[in-house]
C-alpha positions in Angstrom: -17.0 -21.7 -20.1 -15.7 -18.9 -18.1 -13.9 -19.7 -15.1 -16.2 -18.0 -11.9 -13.7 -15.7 -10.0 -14.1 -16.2 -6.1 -14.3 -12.7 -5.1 -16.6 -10.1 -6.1 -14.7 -7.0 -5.4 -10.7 -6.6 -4.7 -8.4 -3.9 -4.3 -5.1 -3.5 -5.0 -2.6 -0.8 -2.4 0.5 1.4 -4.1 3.6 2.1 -1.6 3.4 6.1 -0.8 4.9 6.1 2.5 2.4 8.9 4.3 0.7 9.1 1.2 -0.6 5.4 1.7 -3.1 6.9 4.4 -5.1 7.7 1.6 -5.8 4.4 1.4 -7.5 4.6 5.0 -10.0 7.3 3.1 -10.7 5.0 0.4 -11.9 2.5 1.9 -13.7 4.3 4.4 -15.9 5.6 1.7 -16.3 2.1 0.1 -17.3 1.3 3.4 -19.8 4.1 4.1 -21.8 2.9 0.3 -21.5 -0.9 1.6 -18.8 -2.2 -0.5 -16.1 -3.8 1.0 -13.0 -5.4 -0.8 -12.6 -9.3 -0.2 -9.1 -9.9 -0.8 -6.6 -7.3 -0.6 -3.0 -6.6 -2.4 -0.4 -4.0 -1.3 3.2 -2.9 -1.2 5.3 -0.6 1.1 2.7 1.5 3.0 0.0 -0.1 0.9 1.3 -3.6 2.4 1.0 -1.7 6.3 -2.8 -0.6 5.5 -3.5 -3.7 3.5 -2.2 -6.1 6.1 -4.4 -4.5 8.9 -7.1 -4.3 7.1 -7.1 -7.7 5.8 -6.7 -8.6 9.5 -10.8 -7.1 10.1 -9.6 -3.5 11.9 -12.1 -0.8 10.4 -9.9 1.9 8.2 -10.7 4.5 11.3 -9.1 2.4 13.8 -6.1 1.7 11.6 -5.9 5.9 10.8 -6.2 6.4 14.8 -2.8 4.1 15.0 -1.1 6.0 12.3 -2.4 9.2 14.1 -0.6 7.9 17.5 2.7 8.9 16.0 4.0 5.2 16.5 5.1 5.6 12.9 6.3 8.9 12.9 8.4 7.7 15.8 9.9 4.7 14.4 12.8 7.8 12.5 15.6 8.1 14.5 16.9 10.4 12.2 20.5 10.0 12.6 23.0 8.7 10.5 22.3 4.5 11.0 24.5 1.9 10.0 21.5 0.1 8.7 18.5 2.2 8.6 16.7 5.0 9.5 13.6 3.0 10.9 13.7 0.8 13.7 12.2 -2.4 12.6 11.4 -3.8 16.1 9.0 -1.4 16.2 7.2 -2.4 13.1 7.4 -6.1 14.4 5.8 -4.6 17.7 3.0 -2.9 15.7 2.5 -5.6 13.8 2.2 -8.0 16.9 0.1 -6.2 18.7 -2.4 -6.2 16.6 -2.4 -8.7 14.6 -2.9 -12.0 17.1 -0.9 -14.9 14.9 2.1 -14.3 12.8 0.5 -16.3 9.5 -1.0 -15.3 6.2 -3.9 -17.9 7.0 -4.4 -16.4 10.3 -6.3 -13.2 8.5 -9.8 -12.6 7.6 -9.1 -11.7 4.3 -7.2 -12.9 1.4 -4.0 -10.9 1.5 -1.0 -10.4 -1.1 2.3 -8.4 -0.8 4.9 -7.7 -3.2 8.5 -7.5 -2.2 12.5 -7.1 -3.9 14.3 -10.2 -4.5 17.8 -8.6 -3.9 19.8 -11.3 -5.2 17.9 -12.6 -7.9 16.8 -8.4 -8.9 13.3 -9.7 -9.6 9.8 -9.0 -7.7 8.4 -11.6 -5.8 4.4 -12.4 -4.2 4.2 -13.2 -1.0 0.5 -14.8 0.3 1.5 -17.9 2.7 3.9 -18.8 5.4 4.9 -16.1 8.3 3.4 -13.1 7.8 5.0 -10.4 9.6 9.0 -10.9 8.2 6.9 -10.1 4.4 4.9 -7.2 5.5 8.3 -5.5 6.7 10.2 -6.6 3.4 7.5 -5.4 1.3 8.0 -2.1 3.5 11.5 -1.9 3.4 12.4 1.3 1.6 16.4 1.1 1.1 18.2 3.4 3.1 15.2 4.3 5.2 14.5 0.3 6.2 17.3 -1.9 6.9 17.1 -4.9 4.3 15.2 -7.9 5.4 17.1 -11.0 5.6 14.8 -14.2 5.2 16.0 -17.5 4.7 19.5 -16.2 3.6 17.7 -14.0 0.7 17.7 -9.9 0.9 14.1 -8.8 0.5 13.5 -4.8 0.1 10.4 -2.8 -0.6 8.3 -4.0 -3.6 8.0 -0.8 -4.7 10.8 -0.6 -6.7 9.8 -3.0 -9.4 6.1 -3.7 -8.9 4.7 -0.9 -6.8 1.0 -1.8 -7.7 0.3 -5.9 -7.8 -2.7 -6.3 -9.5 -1.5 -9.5 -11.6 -1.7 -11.6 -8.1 -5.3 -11.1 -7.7 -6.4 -9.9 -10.9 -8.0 -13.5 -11.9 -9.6 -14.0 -8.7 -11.8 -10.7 -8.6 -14.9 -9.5 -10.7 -14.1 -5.8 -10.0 -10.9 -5.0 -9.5 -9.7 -1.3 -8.0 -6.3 0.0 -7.8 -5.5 2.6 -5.4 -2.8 4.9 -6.7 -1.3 7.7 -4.1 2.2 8.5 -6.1 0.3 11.0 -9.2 3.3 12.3 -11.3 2.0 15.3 -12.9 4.4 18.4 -13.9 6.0 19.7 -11.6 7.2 23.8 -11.5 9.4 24.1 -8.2 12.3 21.3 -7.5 14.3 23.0 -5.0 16.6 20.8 -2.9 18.5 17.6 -2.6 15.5 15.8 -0.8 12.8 17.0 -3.1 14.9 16.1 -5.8 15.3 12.8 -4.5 12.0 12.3 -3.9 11.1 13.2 -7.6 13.0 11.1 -9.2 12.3 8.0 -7.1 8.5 8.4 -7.4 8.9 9.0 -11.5 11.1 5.7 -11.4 8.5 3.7 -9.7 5.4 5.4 -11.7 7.1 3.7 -14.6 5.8 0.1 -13.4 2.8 0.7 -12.6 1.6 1.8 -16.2 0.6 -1.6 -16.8 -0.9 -1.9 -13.7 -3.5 0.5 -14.0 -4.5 -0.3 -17.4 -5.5 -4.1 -15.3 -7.8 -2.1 -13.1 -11.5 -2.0 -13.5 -11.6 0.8 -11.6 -8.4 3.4 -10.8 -8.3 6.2 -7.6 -5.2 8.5 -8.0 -6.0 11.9 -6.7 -3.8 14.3 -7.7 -3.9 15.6 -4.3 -1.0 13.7 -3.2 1.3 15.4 -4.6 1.4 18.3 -1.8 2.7 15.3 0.5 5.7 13.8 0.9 6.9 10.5 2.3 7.3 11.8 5.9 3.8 13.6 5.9 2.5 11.3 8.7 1.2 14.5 11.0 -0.4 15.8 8.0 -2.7 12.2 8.5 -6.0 13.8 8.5 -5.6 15.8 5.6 -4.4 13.2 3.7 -6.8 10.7 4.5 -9.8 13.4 3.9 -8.3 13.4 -0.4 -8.5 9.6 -0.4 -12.1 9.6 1.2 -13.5 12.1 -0.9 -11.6 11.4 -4.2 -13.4 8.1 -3.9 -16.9 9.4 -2.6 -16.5 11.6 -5.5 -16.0 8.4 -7.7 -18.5 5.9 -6.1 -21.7 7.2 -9.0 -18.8 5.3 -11.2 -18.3 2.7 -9.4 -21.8 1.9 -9.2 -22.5 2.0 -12.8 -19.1 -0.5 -13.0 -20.8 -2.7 -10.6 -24.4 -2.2 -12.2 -22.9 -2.9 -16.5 -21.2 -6.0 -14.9 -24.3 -7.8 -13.2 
């Protein structure tokens, strides 16, 4: 007999940097067609929106908190001897709106995926203190100064598992992955940083192949591509491609929902 899964719909949050406010959109327009995801996974900027979300703020409230340039503020842009983001304002964000530092403390079930440094491998994290994993999970190297927990360093899960579906894959009926890094062809590389920022995001798209192909259901508008990891200002725009890519989507989703019952 088939084991019942707990939770009828989950969702699953790429990294993306700015990109990851498409996120916002998406659920927005789950939320306008009365489907809300029950437990929640993410990494890097996925892990931010996840984590808020997951914590019972609305995606418009968490897109008016992006939109107050407290994360466009957070670059110093100068040449650090750690990072370029100053974590004590994540932890700040984090604290202020979020009441207790503790997985259990949320509403929903909530999963990030984070860089095992020393050991090179990806690791979960759903239990214990919850802001020190949020940060590790958004710890972009170079841009994010490693987190150093427990004598381990943790950086952005990205890297090697930048959509983690496996961790809540068996404990959702419908499952949707939320994809904000599309890696079509590209005609115009001009520059060190646009070069830089090609490479990394066709790196990463490599592990989350397998990823997708988990999903019951997969949102990755093309859209993003126009945006790069900085794009924060650009917030409304980039939250209008999530919402309609998956108000566009939601006939499909309902036939998903409709085969499965």
């Amino acid at each position: 007999m088939m084991k019942t899964k707990p939770y009828k719909f989950g969702i699953a949050l790429s990294g993306g940097g700015a990109r990851g406010i498409v996120h916002l959109g998406v659920l927005e327009a789950l939320h306008k067609y009365g489907i809300q995801p029950e437990i929640i996974s993410g990494v890097s900027a996925g892990a931010l929106v996840g984590v808020f979300y997951a914590a019972g703020m609305e995606p418009l409230e968490i897109l008016e908190l992006v939109k107050s340039n407290k994360l466009v503020t957070m670059f110093k842009w100068q040449l650090p001897s750690s990072g370029l983001i100053d974590i004590k304002k994540v932890f700040s964000l984090l604290e202020n709106h979020i009441p207790v530092d503790d997985f259990s403390s949320l509403k929903k079930p909530f999963y990030c995926s984070v860089v095992n440094l020393n050991s090179g491998y990806s690791e979960i994290k759903n239990e214990g203190k919850l802001f020190q994993w949020v940060v590790a999970s958004a710890s972009i190297p170079v841009l994010f100064e490693p987190q150093i927990i427990d004598g381990i360093t943790y950086v952005d899960g990205g890297l090697l598992n930048n959509l983690p579906v496996d961790c809540i894959r068996d404990q959702c009926r419908i499952l949707t992955g939320v994809h904000v890094n599309h890696n079509g062809a590209e005609e115009n590389i001009s520059g060190i940083k646009a070069v830089a920022e090609r490479t990394l995001r066709l790196a990463m798209g490599q592990n989350v192949r397998e990823s997708l192909s988990k999903c019951d259901f997969v949102i990755d508008p093309p859209e993003t591509r126009k945006y790069n990891t900085f794009d924060f200002k650009k917030a409304d725009e980039i939250f209008k491609i999530g919402f309609e890519e998956a108000e566009k989507r939601i006939p499909e989703m309902f036939d998903l929902i409709n085969s499965y019952y």
